[in-house]
FITIKOL-777851 format. One line per 3 residues: number of its first residue (from 0); their letters; for each residue x, y, z of N, C-alpha, C. Coordinates in steps of 0.2 Angstrom, whole numbers. Atoms other than C-alpha are relative to their C-alpha. Layout:
// residues N
NUM = A = X/Y/Z/X/Y/Z/X/Y/Z  ... $
***
This chain:
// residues 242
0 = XXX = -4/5/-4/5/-77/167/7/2/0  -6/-1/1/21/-73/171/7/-3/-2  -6/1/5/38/-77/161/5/-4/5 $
3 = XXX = -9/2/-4/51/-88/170/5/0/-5  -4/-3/4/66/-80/161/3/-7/4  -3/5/-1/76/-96/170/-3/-6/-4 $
6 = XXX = 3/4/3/66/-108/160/2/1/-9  -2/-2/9/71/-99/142/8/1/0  -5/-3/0/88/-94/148/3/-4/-5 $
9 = XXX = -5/4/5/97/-107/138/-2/1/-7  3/0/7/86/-107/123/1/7/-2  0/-9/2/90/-86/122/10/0/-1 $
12 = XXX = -5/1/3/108/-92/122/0/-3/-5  -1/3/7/107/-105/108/-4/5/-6  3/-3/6/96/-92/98/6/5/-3 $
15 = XXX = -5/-5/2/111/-79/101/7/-3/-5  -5/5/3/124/-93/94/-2/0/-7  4/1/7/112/-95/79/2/6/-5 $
18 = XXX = 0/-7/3/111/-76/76/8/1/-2  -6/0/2/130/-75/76/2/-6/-7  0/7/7/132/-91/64/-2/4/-6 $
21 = XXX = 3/-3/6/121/-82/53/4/7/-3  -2/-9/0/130/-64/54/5/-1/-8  -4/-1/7/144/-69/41/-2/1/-5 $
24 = XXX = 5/2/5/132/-75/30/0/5/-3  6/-5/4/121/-61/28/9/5/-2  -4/-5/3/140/-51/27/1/-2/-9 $
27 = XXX = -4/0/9/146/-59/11/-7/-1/-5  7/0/7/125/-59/2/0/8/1  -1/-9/1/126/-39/7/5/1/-5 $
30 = XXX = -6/-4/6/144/-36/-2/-4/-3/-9  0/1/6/137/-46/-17/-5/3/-2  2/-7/1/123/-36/-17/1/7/-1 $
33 = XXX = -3/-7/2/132/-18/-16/4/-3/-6  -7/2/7/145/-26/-31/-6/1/-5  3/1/6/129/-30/-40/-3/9/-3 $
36 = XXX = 0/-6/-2/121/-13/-36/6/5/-4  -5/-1/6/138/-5/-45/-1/-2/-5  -3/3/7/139/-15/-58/-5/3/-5 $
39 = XXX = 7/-4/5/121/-9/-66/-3/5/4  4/-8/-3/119/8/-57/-3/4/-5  3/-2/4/118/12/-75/0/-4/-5 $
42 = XXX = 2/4/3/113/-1/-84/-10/-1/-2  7/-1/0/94/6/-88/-2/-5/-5  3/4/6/91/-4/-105/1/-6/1 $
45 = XXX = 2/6/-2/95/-19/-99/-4/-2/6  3/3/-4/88/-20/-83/-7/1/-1  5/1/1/71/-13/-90/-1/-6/-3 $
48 = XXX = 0/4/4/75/-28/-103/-2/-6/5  3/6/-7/75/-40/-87/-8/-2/0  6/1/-5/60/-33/-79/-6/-1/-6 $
51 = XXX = 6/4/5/51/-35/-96/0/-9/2  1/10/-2/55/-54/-95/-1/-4/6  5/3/-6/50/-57/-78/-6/0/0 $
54 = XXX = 6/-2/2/34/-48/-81/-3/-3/-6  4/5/5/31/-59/-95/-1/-7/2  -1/10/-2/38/-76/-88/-6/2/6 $
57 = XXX = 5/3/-6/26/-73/-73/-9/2/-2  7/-1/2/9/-69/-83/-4/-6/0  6/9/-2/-6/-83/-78/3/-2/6 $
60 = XXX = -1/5/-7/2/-85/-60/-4/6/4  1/-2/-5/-4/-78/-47/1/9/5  -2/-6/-3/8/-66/-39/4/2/-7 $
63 = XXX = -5/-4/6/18/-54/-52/5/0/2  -7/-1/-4/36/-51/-50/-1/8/1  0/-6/-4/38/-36/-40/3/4/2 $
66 = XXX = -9/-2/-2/53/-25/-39/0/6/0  -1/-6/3/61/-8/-42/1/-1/-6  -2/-1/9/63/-1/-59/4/7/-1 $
69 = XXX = -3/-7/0/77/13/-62/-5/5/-6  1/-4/7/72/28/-74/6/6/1  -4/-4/3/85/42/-75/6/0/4 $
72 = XXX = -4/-3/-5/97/43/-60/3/-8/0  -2/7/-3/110/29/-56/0/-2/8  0/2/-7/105/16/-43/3/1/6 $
75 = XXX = -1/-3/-6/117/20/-31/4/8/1  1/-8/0/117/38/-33/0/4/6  -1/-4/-8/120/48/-17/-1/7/-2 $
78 = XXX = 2/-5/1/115/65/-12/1/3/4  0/-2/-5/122/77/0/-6/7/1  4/-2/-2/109/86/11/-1/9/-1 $
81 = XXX = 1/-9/1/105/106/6/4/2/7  0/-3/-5/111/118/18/-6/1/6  5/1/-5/101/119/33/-3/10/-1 $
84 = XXX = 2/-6/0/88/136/30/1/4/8  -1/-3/-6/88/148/44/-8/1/3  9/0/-2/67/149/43/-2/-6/-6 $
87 = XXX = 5/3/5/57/136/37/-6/-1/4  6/3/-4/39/129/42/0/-8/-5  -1/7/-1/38/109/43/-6/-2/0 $
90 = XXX = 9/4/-3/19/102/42/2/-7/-2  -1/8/0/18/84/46/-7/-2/3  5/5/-1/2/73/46/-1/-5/2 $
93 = XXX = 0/5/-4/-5/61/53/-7/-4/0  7/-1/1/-20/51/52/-3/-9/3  2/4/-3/-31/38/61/-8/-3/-3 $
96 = XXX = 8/3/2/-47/26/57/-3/-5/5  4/8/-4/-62/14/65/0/-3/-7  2/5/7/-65/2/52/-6/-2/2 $
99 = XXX = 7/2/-3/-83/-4/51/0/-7/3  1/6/-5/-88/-16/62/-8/-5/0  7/5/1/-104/-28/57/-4/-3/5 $
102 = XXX = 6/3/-3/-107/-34/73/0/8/7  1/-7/-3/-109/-15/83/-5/1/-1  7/-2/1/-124/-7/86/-1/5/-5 $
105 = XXX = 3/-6/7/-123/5/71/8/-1/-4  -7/-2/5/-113/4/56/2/4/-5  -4/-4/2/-100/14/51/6/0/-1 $
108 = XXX = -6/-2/-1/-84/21/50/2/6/0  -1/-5/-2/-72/34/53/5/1/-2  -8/1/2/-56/43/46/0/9/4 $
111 = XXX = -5/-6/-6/-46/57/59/5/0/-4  -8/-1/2/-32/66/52/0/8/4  -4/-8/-4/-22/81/57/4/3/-1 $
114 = XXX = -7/-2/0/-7/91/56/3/4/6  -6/0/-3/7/98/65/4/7/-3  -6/-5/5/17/117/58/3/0/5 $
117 = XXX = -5/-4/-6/32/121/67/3/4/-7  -5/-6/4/42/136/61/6/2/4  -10/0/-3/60/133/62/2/5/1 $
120 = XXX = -4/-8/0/70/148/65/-5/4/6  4/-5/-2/55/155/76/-2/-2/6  0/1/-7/50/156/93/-10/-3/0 $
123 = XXX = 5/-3/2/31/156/85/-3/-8/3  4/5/-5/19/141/95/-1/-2/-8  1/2/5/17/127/83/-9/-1/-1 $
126 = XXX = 10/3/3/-4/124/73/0/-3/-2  1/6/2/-12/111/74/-8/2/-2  7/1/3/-26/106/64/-3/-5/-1 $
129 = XXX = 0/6/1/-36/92/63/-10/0/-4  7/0/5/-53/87/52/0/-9/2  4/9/-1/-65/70/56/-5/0/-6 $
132 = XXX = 7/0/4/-77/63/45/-4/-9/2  4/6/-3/-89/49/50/-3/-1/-7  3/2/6/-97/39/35/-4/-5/2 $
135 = XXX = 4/2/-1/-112/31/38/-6/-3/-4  4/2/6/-123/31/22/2/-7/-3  -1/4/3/-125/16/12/6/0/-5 $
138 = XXX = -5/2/4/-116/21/-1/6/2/0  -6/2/-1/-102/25/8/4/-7/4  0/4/-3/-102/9/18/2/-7/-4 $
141 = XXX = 0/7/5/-106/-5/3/3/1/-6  -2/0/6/-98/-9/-12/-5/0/-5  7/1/2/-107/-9/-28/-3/-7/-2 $
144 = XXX = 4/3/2/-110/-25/-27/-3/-3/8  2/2/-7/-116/-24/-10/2/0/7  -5/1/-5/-104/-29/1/4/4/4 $
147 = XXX = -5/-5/-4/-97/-20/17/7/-1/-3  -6/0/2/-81/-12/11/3/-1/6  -5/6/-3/-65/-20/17/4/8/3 $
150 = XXX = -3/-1/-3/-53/-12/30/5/5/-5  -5/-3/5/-41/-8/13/-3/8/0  4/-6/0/-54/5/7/0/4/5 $
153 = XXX = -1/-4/-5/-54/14/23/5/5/1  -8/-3/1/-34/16/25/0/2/-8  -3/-5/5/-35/22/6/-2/8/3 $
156 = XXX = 2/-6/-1/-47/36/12/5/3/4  -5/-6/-2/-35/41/26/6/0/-2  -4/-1/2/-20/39/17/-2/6/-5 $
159 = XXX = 2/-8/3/-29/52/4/-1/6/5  4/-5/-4/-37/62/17/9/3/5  -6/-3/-1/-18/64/23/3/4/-2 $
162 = XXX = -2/-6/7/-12/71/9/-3/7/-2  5/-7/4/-27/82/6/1/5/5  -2/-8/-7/-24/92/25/7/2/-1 $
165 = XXX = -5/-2/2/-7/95/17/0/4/-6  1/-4/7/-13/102/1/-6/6/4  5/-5/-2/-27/112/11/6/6/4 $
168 = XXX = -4/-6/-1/-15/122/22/7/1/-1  -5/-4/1/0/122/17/2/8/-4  -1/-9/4/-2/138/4/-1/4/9 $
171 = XXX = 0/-5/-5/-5/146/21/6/4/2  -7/0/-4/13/145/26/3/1/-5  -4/-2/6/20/148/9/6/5/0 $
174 = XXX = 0/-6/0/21/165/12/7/0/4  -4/-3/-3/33/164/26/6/-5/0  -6/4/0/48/154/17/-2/-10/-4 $
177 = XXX = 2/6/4/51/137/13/-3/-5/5  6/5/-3/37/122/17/4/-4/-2  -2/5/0/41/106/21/-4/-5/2 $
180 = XXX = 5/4/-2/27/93/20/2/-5/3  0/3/1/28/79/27/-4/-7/3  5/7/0/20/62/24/1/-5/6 $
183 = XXX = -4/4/-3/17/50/35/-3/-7/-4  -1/6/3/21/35/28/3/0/-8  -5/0/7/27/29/9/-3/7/-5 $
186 = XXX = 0/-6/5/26/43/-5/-5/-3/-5  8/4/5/14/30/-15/-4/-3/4  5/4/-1/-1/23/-11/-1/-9/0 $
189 = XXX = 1/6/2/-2/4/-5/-7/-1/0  7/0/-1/-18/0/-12/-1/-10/-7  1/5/1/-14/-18/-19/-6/-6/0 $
192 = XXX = 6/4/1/-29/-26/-13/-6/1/-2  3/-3/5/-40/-14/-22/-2/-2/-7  2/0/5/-48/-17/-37/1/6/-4 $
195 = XXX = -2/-5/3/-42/-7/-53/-4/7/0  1/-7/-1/-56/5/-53/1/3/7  0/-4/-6/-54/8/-35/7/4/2 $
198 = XXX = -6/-5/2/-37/11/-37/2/6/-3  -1/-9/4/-39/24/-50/-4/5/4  5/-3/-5/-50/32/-39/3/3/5 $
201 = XXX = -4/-3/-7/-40/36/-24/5/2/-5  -4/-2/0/-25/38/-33/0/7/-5  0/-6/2/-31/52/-45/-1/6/4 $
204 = XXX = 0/-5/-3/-37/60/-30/6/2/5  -6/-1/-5/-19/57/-20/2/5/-6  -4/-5/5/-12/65/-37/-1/8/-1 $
207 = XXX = 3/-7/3/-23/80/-37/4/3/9  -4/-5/-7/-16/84/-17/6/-1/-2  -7/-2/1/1/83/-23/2/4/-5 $
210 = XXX = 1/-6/5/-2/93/-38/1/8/1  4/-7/-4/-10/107/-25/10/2/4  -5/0/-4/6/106/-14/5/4/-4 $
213 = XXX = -5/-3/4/19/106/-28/1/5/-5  4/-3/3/9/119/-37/3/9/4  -1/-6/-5/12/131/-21/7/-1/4 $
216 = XXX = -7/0/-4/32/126/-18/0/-4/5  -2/5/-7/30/114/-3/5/-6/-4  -8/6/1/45/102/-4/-4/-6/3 $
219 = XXX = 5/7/-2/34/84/-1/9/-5/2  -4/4/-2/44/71/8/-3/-5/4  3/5/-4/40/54/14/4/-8/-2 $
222 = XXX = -5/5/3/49/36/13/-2/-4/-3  1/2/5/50/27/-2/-4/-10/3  3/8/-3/47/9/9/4/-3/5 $
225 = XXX = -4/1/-8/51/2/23/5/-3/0  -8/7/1/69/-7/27/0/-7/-1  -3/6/3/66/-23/24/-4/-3/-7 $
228 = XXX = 5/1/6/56/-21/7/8/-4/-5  -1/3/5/62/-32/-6/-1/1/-8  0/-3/9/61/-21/-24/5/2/-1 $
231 = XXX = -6/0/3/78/-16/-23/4/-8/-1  -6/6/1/86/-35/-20/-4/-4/-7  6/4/6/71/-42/-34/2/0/-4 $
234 = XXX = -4/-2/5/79/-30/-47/5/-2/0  -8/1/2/97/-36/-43/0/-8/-1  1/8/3/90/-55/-43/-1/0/-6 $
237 = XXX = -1/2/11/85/-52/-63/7/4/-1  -6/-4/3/101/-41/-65/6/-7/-1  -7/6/1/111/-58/-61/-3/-6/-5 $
240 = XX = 1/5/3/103/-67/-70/1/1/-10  -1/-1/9/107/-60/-88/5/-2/-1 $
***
């Protein structure tokens, strides 16, 4: 059906009224967050002392508390960018799934990945390469206690299965300078809705592809979480409160 924009007009004014009301706001909770940010950039023994005591006060509920945790480097540490090489090669992956479907005429599923080299400095046509795999057996389909695996399960395997086309060919390209894997998506594995051994399970195999990579000099890169994740402001919520 089509939109009568003269029918919202006013309502997209009062939403922009809104958004500006609110602009100041979020300026002075950002500054107090950059001050907090400073103040314990190196403040490690205390704010692990924090994240202990959240992570006690919230045991028997439900959700845990959930944050960043520093280890060696101060929080707001900055880093200027290397020199830019004259040759490098860039592999970048990429990866796609069907989830199974229980009411389809055959049950399965599917995980697609692929990669991407370009070779910087070189006029050289970039390689692609890509690997599918269909799963159809029971036992990769059912849990062990029977039950079709869940959607989670699926995206663990192409998150691994991403990583692992990064750790198969990269050594290829080693040879001609420096490699630059890169991920797509965070640098860890969300696998949250997993059960603990499932989680051990993919994530020893995500470990052994980054093992292969950093074993053979590729420089891995990928982002730590999206922009509006809440593990840095969670950490400066317990920091103020000591």
């Amino acid at each position: 059906m089509t939109l009568d924009f003269h029918q919202i007009s006013s309502q997209v004014n009062d939403m922009a009224r809104a958004v500006a009301g609110k602009s100041s706001e979020k300026d002075e909770l950002l500054a107090t967050a950059r001050e907090l940010l400073h103040a314990h950039a190196t403040d490690f023994d205390f704010l692990h002392g924090q994240i202990t005591a959240a992570e006690k006060a919230s045991e028997g509920v439900r959700f845990n508390w959930l944050g960043g945790a520093p280890v060696s480097e101060p929080l707001d540490a900055t880093f200027a960018p290397p020199p830019t090489p004259d040759r490098a090669t860039v592999i970048a992956s990429d990866g796609s799934q069907i989830h199974p479907d229980q009411h389809a005429i055959a049950l399965y599923f599917l995980v697609n990945v692929g990669i991407i080299a370009y070779r910087h400095g070189t006029k050289t046509t970039p390689d692609v390469h890509s690997a599918a795999e269909l799963f159809f057996e029971d036992g990769d389909l059912l849990t062990e206690q029977g039950l079709l695996i869940s959607g989670s399960i699926v995206n663990a395997k192409r998150d691994v299965a991403e990583v692992g086309i990064l750790a198969q060919f990269a050594p290829a390209y080693v040879a001609d300078g420096t490699v630059i894997a890169l991920i797509d998506g965070q640098l860890t594995l969300h696998m949250m809705e997993l059960s603990g051994k499932e989680q051990e399970q993919y994530r020893q195999a995500y470990l052994t592809h980054l093992e292969t990579l950093r074993a053979h000099g590729a420089t891995i890169a990928a982002y730590i979480d999206r922009p509006r994740s809440g593990f840095v402001l969670s950490l400066l919520h317990i920091a103020n409160l000591g």
